[in-house]
C-alpha positions as CSV (number, residue, x, y, z in Angstrom):
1,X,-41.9,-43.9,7.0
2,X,-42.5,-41.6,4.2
3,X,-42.2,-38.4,6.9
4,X,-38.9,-40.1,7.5
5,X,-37.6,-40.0,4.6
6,X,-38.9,-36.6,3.4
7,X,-37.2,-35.2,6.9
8,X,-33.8,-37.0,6.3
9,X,-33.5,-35.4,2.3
10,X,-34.5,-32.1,4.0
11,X,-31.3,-32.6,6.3
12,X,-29.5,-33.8,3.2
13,X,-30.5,-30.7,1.2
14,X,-29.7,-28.3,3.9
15,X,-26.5,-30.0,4.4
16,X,-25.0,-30.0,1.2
17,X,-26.1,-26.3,1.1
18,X,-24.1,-25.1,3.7
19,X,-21.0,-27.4,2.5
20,X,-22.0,-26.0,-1.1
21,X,-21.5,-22.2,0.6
22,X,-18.6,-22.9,2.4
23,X,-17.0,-24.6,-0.9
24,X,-17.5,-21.6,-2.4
25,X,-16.1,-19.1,0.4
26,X,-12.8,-21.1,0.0
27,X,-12.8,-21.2,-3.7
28,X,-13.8,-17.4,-3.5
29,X,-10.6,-16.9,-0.8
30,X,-8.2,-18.7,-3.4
31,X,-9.0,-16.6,-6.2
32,X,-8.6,-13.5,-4.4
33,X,-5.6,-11.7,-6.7
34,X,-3.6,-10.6,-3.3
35,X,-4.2,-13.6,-1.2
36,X,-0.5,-14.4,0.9
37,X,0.9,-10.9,0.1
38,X,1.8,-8.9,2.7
39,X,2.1,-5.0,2.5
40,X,3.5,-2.3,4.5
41,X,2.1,1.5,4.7
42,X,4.0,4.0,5.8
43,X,2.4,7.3,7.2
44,X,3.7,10.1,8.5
45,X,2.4,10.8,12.4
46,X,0.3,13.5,10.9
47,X,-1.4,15.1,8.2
48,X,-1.0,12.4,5.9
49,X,-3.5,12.4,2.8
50,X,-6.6,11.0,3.6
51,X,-7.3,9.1,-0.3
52,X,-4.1,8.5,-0.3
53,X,-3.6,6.4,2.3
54,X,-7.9,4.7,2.3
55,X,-7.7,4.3,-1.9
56,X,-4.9,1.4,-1.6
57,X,-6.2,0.1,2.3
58,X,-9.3,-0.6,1.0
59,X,-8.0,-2.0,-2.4
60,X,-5.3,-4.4,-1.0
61,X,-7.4,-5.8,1.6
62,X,-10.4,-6.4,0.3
63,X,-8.3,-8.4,-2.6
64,X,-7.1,-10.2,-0.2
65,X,-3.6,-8.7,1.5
66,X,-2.4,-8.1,4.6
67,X,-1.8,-4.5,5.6
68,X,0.3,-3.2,8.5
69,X,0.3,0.2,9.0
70,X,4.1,1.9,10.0
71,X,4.9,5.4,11.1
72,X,7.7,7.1,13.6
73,X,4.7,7.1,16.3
74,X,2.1,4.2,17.7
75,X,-0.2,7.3,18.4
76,X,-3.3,7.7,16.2
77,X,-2.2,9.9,13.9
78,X,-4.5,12.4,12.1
79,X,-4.6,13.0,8.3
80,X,-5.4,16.3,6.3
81,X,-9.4,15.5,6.0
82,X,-9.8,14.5,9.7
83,X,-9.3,10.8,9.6
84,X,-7.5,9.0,11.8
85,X,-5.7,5.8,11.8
86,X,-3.5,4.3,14.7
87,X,-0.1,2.6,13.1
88,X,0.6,-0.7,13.9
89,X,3.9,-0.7,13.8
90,X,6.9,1.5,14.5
91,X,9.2,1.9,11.6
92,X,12.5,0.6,13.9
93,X,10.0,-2.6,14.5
94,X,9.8,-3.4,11.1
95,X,11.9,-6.5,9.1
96,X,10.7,-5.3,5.3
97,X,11.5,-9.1,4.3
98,X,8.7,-9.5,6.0
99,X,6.8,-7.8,2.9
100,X,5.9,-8.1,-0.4
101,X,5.7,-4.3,-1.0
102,X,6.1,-1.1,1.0
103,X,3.8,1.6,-0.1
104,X,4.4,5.4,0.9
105,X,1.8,7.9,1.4
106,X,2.2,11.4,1.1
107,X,0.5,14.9,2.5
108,X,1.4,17.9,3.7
109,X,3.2,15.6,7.1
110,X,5.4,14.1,4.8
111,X,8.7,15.9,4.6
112,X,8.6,15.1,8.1
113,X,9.6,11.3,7.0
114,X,12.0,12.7,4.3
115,X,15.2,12.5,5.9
116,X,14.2,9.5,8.1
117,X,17.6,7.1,7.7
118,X,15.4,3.9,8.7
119,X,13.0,4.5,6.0
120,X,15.8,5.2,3.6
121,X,17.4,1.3,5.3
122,X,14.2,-0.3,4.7
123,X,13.6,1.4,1.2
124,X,17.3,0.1,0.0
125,X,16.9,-3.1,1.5
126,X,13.0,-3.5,-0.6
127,X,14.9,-2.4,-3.7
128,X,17.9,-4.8,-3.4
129,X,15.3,-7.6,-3.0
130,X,13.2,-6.9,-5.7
131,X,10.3,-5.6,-3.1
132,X,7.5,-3.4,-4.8
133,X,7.7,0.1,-3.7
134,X,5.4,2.3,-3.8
135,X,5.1,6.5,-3.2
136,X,2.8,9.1,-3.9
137,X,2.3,12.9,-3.7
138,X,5.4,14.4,-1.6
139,X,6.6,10.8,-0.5
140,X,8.5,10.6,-3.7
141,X,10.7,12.8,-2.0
142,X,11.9,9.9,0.2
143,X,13.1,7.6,-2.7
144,X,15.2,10.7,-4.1
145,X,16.8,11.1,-0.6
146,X,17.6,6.8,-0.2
147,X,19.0,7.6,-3.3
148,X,17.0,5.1,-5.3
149,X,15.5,7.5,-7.9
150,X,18.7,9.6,-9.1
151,X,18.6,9.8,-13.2
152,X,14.9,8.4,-13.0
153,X,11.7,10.1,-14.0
154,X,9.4,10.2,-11.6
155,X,5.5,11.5,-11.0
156,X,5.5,13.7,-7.8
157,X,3.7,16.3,-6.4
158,X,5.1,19.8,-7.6
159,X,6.1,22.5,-4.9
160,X,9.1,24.9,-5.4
161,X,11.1,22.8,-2.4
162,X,10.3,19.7,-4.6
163,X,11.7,20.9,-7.8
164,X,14.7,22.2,-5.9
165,X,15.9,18.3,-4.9
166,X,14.9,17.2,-7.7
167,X,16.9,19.2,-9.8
168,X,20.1,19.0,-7.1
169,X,19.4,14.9,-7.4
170,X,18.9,14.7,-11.3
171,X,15.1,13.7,-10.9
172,X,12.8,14.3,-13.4
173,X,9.1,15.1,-13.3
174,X,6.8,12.7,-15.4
175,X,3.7,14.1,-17.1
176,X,1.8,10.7,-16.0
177,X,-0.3,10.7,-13.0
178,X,1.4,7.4,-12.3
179,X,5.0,6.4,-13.3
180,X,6.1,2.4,-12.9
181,X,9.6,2.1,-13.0
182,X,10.7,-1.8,-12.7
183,X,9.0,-2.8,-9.6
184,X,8.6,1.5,-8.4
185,X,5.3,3.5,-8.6
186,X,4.8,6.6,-8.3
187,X,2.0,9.3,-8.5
188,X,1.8,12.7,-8.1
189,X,-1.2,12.9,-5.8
190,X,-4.7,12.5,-4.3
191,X,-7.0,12.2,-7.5
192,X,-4.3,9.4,-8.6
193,X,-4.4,7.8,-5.7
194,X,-7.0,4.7,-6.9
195,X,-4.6,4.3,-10.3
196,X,-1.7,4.2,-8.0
197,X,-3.2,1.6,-6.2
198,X,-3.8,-0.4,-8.9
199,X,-0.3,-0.5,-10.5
200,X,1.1,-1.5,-7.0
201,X,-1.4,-4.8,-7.1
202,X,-0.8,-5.8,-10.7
203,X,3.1,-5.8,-9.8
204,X,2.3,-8.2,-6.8
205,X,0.4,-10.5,-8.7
């Protein structure tokens, strides 16, 4: 009898451990900051900057997001450092009501999405609902050209083609590393690319 009972409050114990754990896991789920949000990165099909693009990933996921990863091409595409990431989505697929934010990454392959009229669609259509958007580096660039930017300072990656739209748009350059402006970030490259991730969480929470 008394093996009996000494087996059954073993069970007991174990039991209400594992409930215990997986009480916690939820409660641990429901406190994550970005829990529900949805976020959509937008790469360009190559060369895009490496930090950049793995600073926020790994940020907005492991608080809780979903990412989904958009570019002109389903291919894997190849950043500047040699890492590789294979979009999920192409950018004509994409309904940004879907999304809490869309987030921009830059690099040297990034003019190539400067002049691309869906982005500029799905980057008016985030502004007009009050979506975070995000850009960083060159990708800046993008917002000037949807025309979302014009009278605005901005932080952006410097190069003499840069300063050249910028000055034809009325865009200025912001000394900050990372300029919010309403529910816009931007940054003006790699080593901001942790700080820039940040901002872009603390505006979805």
């Amino acid at each position: 009898m008394k093996k009996t009972i000494c087996s059954l409050f073993i069970i007991s114990l174990i039991l209400n451990a594992c409930q215990g754990g997986e009480k916690d896991k939820m409660e641990e789920e429901k406190n994550l900051s970005l829990n529900g949000k949805r976020i959509l990165m937008v790469i360009a099909p190559e060369n895009f900057r490496d930090e950049e693009f793995q600073e926020p990933y790994t940020l907005f996921t492991n608080e809780g997001a979903q990412v989904i990863v958009a570019s002109t091409d389903t291919t894997e595409a190849q950043g500047m450092l040699g890492m590789k990431v294979k979009p999920d989505k192409l950018l004509q697929d994409v309904n940004v009501l879907d999304f809490d934010a869309i987030v921009l990454i830059g690099g040297s392959g990034s003019p190539a999405l400067w002049e691309n009229e869906i982005l500029h669609k799905h980057l008016k259509t985030a502004f007009e609902n009050e979506k975070v958007i995000g850009a960083i580096c060159l990708s800046p660039v993008t917002l000037v050209k949807a025309g979302l930017i014009t009278g605005k300072t901005v932080a952006c990656y410097k190069t003499p083609d840069v300063e050249r739209i910028f000055r034809e748009n009325n865009v200025m350059f912001s000394d900050e590393t990372v300029k919010v402006i309403g529910h816009i970030v931007t940054a003006n490259g790699p080593p901001a690319a942790k700080a820039y991730a940040k901002k872009i969480a603390e505006l979805l929470k």
